[in-house]
C-alpha positions as CSV (number, residue, x, y, z in Angstrom):
1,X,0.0,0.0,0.0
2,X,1.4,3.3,-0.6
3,X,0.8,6.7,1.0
4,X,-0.3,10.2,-0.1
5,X,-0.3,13.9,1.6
6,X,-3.6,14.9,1.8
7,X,-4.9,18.5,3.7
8,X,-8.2,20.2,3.3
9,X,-6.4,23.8,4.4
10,X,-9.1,23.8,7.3
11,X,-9.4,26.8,8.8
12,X,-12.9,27.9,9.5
13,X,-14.8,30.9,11.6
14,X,-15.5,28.4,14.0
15,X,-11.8,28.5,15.1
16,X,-12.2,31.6,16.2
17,X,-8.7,33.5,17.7
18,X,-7.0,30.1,16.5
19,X,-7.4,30.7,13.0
20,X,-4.4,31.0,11.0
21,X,-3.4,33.7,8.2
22,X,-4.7,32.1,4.7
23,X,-1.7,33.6,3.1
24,X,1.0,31.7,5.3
25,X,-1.1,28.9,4.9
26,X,-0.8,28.3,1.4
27,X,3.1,29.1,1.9
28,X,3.8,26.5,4.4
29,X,1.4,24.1,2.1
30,X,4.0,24.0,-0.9
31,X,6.9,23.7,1.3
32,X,5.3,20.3,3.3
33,X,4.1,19.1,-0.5
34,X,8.3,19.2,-1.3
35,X,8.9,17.9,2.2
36,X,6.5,15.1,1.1
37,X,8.0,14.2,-1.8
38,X,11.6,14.5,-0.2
39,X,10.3,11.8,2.7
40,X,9.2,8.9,0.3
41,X,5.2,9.8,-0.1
42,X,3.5,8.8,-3.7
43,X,1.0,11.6,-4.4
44,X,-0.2,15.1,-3.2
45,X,-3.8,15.9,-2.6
46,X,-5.0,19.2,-2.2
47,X,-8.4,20.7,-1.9
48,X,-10.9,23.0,-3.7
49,X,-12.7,25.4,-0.9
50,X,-14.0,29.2,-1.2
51,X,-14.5,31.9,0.8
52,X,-12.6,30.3,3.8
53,X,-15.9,28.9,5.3
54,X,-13.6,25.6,5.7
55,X,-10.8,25.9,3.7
56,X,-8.5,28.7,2.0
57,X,-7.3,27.3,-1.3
58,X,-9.7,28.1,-4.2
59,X,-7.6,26.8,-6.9
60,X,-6.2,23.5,-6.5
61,X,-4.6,23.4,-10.3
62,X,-2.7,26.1,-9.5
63,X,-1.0,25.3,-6.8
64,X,-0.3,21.6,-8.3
65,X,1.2,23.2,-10.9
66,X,3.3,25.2,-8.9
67,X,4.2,22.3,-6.7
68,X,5.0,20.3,-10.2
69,X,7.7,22.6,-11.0
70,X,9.3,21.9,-7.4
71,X,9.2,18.1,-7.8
72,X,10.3,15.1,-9.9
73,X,8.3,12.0,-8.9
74,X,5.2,13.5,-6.8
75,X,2.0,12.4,-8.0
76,X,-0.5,15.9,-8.1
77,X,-4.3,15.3,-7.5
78,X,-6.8,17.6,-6.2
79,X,-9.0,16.4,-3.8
80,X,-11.0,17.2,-5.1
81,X,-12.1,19.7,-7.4
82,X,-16.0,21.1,-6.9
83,X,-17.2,19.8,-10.4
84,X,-20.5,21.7,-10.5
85,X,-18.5,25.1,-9.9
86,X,-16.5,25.1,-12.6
87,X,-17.0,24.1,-16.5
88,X,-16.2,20.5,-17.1
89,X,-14.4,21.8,-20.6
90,X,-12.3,23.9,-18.5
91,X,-11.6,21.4,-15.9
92,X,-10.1,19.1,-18.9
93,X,-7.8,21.6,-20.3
94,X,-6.6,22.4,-17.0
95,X,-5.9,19.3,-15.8
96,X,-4.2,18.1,-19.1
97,X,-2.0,20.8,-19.0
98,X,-1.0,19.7,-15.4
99,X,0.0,16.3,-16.9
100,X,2.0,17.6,-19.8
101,X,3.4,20.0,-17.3
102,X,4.4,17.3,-14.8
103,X,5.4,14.7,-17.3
104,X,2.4,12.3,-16.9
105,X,1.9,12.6,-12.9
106,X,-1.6,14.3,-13.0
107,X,-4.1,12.5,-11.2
108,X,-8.4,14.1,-11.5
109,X,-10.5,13.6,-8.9
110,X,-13.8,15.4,-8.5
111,X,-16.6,15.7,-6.1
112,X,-20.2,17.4,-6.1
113,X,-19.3,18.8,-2.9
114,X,-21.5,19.7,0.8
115,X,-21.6,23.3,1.7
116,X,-24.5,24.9,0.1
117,X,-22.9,28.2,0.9
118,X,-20.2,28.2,-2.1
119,X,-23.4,27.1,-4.7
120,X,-25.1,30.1,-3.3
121,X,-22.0,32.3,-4.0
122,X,-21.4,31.0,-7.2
123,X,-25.2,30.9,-8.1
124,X,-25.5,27.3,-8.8
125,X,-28.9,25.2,-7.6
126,X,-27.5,23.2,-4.9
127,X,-31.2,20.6,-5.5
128,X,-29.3,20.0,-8.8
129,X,-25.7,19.0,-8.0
130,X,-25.5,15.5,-8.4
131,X,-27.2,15.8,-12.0
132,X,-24.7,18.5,-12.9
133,X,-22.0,16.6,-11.5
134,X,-22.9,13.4,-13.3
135,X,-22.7,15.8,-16.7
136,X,-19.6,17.1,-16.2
137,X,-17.9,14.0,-15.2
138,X,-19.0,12.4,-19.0
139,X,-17.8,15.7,-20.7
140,X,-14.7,15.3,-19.2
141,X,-13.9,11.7,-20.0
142,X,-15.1,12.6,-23.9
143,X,-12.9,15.7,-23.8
144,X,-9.5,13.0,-23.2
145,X,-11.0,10.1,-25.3
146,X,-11.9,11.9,-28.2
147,X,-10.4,14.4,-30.6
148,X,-13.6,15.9,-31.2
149,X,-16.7,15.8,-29.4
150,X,-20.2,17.7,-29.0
151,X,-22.6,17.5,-26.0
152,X,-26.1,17.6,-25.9
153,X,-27.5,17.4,-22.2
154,X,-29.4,19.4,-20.1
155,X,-26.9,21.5,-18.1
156,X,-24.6,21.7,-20.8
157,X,-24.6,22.4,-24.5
158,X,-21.4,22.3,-26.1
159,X,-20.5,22.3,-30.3
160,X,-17.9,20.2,-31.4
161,X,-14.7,20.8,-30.2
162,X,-11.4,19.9,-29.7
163,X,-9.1,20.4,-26.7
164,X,-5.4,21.2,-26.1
165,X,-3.2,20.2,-24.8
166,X,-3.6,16.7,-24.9
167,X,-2.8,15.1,-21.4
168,X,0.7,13.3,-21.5
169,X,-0.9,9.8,-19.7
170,X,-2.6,7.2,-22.0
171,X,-5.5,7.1,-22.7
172,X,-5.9,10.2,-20.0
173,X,-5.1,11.2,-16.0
174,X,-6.5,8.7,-13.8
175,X,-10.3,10.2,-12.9
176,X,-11.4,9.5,-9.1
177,X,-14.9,9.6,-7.8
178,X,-15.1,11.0,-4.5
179,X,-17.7,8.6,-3.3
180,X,-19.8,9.3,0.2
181,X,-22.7,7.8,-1.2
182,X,-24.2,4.7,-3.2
183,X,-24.9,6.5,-6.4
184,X,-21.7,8.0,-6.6
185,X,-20.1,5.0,-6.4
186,X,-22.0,3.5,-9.0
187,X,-21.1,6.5,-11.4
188,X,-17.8,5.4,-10.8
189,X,-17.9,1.7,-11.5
190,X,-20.1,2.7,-14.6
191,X,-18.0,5.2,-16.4
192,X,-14.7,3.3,-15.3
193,X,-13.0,5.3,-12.7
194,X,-11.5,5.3,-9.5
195,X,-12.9,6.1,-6.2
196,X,-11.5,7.6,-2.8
197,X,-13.4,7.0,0.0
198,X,-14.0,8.8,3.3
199,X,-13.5,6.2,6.1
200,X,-16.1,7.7,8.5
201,X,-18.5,8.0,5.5
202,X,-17.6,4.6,4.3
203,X,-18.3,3.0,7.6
204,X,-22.0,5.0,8.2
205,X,-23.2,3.9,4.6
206,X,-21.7,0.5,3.6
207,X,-20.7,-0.8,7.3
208,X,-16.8,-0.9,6.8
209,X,-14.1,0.3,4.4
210,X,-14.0,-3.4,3.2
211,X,-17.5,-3.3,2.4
212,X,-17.0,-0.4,0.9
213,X,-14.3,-1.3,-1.6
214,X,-15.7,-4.8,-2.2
215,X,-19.0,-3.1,-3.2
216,X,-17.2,-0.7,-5.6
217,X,-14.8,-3.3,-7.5
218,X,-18.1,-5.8,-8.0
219,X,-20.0,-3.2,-9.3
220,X,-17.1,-2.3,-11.6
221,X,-16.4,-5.9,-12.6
222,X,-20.2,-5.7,-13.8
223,X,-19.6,-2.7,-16.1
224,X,-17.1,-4.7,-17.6
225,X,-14.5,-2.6,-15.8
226,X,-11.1,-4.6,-13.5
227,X,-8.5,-3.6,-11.6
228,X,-10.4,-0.3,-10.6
229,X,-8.1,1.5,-7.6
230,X,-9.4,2.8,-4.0
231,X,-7.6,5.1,-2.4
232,X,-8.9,6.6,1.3
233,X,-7.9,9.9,3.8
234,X,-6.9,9.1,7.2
235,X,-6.5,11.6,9.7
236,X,-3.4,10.0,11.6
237,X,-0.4,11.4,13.8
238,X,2.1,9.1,15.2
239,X,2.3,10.4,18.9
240,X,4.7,8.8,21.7
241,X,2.5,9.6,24.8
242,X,-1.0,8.8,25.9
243,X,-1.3,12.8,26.2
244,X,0.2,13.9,22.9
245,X,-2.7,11.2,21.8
246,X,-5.6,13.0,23.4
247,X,-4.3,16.1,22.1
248,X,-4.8,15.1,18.9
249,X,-7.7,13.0,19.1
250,X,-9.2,17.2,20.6
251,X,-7.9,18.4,17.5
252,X,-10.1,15.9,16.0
253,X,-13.2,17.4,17.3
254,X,-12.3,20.6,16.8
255,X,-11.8,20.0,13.3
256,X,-15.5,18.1,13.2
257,X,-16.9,21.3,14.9
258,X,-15.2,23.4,12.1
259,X,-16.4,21.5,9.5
260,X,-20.5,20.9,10.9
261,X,-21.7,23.5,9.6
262,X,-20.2,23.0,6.1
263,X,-22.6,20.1,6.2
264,X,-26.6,20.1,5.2
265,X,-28.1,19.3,8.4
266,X,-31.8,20.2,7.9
267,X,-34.0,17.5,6.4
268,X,-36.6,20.1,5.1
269,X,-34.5,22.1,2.9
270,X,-31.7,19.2,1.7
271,X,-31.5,17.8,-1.7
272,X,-33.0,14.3,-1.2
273,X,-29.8,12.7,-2.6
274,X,-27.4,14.6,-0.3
275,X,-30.1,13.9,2.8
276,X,-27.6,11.0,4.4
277,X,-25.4,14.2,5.5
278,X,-27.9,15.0,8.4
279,X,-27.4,11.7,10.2
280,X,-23.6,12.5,9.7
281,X,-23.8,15.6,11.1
282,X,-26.3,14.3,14.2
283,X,-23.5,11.9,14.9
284,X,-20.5,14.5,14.9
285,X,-22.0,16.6,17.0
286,X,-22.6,14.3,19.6
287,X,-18.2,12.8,19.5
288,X,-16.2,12.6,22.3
289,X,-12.8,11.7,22.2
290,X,-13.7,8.3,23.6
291,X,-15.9,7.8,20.4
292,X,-12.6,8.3,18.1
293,X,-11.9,5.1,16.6
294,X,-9.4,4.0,13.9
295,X,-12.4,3.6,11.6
296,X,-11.9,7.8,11.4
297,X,-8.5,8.6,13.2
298,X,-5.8,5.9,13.4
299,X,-3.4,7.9,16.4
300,X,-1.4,6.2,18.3
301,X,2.5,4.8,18.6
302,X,4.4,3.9,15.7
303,X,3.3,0.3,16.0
304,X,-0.5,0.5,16.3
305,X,-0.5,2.7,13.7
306,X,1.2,0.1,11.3
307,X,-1.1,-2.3,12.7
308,X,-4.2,-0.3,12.1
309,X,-2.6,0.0,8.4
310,X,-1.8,-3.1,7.6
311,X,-5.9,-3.9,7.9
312,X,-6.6,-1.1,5.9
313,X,-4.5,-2.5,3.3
314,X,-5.9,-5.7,3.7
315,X,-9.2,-4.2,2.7
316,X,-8.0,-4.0,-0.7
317,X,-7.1,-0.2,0.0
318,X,-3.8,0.7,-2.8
319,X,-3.2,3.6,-1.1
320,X,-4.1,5.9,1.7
321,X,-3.9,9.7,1.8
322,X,-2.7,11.1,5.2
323,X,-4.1,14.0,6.9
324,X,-1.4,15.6,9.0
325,X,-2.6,19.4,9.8
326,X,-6.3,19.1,10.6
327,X,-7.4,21.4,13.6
328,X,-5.2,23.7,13.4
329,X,-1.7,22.2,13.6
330,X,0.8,24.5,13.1
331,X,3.4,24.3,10.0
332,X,6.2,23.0,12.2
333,X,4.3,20.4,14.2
334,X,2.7,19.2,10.5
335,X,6.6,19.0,9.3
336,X,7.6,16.9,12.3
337,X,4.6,15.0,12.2
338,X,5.1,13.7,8.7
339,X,8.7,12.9,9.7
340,X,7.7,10.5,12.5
341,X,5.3,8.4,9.8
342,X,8.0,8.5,7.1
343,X,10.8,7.2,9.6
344,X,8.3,4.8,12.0
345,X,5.7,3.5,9.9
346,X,6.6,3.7,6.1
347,X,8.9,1.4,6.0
348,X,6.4,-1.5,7.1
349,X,5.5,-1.2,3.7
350,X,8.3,-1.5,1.6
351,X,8.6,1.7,0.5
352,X,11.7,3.9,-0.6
353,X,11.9,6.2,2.3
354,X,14.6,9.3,2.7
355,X,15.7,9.6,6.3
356,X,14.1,12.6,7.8
C-alpha cells in the first residue's frame, strides 16, 4: 500500500482567535508538499474550498502546478475539485495541462461537494448537483477520449470541439470519484473510474471500508471494468504519549466542529440525494474523544498505527492519503509529524523512504 499527503487547508470561523493567516497557509502548504516528496510519499492531494468557510485554497490546479515545477516523482491530484462550480471543458484543459506540465503525474479527482454556501456564491442550484456533476464527469472523460466531441445534455450544450493540450498519460489522467454515497459509487464503476473514500463515511453507509471497496470493484467488474483503484484519507499522527494522543484526538473534534456547519443538516430544505449528510452531522455533534476510533482517526504509537494500516490494506485499500494538519496544527508540528510516519511506519510497507 502506498501513502499520499492529503490536507483540506481547514481553517474555518468556527476557530475563532485560533485561525491561522490564509496567506501563510498556502506558503507553508507547498513547502510540506516538497517535504512530502523529499520523505518517500506517492502523491499530493490538495483541496478546492472558497471563501474560507472551511478551507483557503480556491484553486487546486494552481497550486499543483506550482508544486510540479518543485518536484520530480510526486503524484499531483486535487481532492477534489468542486465539479459543479466550474465548466467540465475547462476542468479538462486544466488538468491536461497539469500532466504535460508534470510529465504524466496528474491524477483528476472530482466531487459534487456539501456546503450549500459556495453554490449560493457562485449561483448554482445546490437541488441539482448531483445531475450537474454526473454531466460534467462524461464531458470530461469525452474531452480526453476523443479528438472531437459535441454535448447535448441538459446542463450543458457544447459544439464540437477539440481540446489542447492533450494530457501526456494514456489514454488520459486517472479520474477518481469521491464517493460518500451509493450513487456515486455507481457512477464510478459505470463510467470506469476510481474512487477515494472517506472512512467515517464509508463505515456510516456501507458498514466498513471493506464493504466499501468490495462493493465498488463488484459493481465495476459488472460494467465490464477490473482492476479499478481505491484510495482513502486518514486523519493519523504518530504520537509517543498517551497525552500527545488525546491532544490530537481534541484536534479531532475541533476540526469536526469546524467543518459541521459546512454540512446540510436540515432534512426540510436538503436535496434528497445529499439527505444522508444530516445523520452524519447528528452523529459528529454528539463525539467525544472516547468515540474516536481508527475507523476515522488511526493515532497512536508507531506500532499501532502500522497495525491499524496493515488492515486497511488488507481491505484491498492501494493507497491511503494522510491527513497531518487538521485542527489547526501548526506548519512546524505538520513537518515533524510527517517525519515520525516517514521514519516509524513507512517502511512497514516496503517503501523507498529518505531519512528525515
Amino acid at each position: 500500500m502506498k501513502f499520499g499527503y492529503f490536507t483540506l487547508t481547514d481553517n474555518p470561523a468556527e476557530y475563532g482567535k485560533e485561525r491561522k493567516d490564509s496567506n501563510q497557509m498556502l506558503l507553508d502548504l507547498v513547502e510540506q508538499a516538497v517535504y512530502a516528496e523529499e520523505l518517500g510519499f506517492h502523491s499530493l492531494w490538495v483541496p478546492e474550498h472558497h471563501f474560507s468557510v472551511l478551507g483557503v485554497l480556491p484553486s487546486p490546479s494552481m497550486l499543483l502546478g506550482h508544486v510540479a515545477a518543485k518536484t520530480r516523482h510526486l503524484q499531483l491530484a486535487p481532492a477534489v475539485v468542486l465539479l459543479p462550480a466550474s465548466h467540465p471543458v475547462r476542468m479538462a484543459e486544466e488538468y491536461a495541462l497539469l500532466d504535460l506540465l508534470s510529465n504524466g503525474r496528474a491524477i483528476f479527482s472530482a466531487g459534487r461537494g456539501y456546503d450549500k454556501r459556495e453554490y449560493d456564491a457562485f449561483g448554482i442550484n445546490f437541488h441539482d448537483s448531483r445531475d450537474i456533476f454526473f454531466e460534467g464527469l462524461d464531458i470530461i472523460q469525452l474531452a480526453w477520449t476523443k479528438k472531437a466531441f459535441s454535448y447535448d445534455g441538459k446542463f450543458y450544450k457544447i459544439p464540437e470541439i477539440s481540446i489542447t493540450p492533450r494530457p501526456v498519460q494514456e489514454p488520459h489522467p486517472p479520474i477518481y470519484v469521491a464517493s460518500f454515497s451509493q450513487p456515486s459509487l455507481e457512477k464510478a464503476a459505470e463510467m470506469g473510474a476510481h474512487v477515494i473514500f472517506a472512512p467515517f463515511a464509508a463505515n456510516m453507509v456501507f458498514g466498513s471500508i471493506a464493504n466499501a471497496v468490495n462493493t465498488f470493484k463488484k459493481s465495476s467488474q459488472e460494467h465490464g471494468f477490473e482492476n479499478k483503484k481505491v484510495r482513502c484519507s486518514y486523519f493519523l499522527n504518530v504520537t509517543e504519549t498517551k497525552t500527545e494522543a488525546e491532544e490530537t484526538k481534541r484536534r479531532m473534534l475541533k476540526y469536526f466542529h469546524g467543518i459541521v456547519p459546512a454540512f446540510p443538516s436540515d432534512p426540510t430544505t436538503a436535496p434528497p440525494h445529499i439527505r444522508y449528510f444530516i445523520d452524519i452531522v447528528d452523529r459528529l455533534r454528539q463525539l467525544q474523544t472516547t468515540d474516536l476510533s481508527d475507523q476515522t482517526i488511526i493515532v497512536g504509537d508507531a506500532e499501532y498505527c502500522t497495525e491499524a494500516l496493515k488492515k486497511v490494506e488488507t481491505a484491498g485499500v492501494e493507497e491511503v492519503i494522510i491527513y497531518f494538519d487538521f485542527g489547526g496544527l501548526s506548519h512546524r508540528e505538520t513537518m515533524k509529524s510527517m517525519e515520525r510516519f516517514a521514519k516509524y511506519v513507512l517502511p512497514h510497507f516496503n517503501q523507498h523512504v529518505v531519512t528525515a
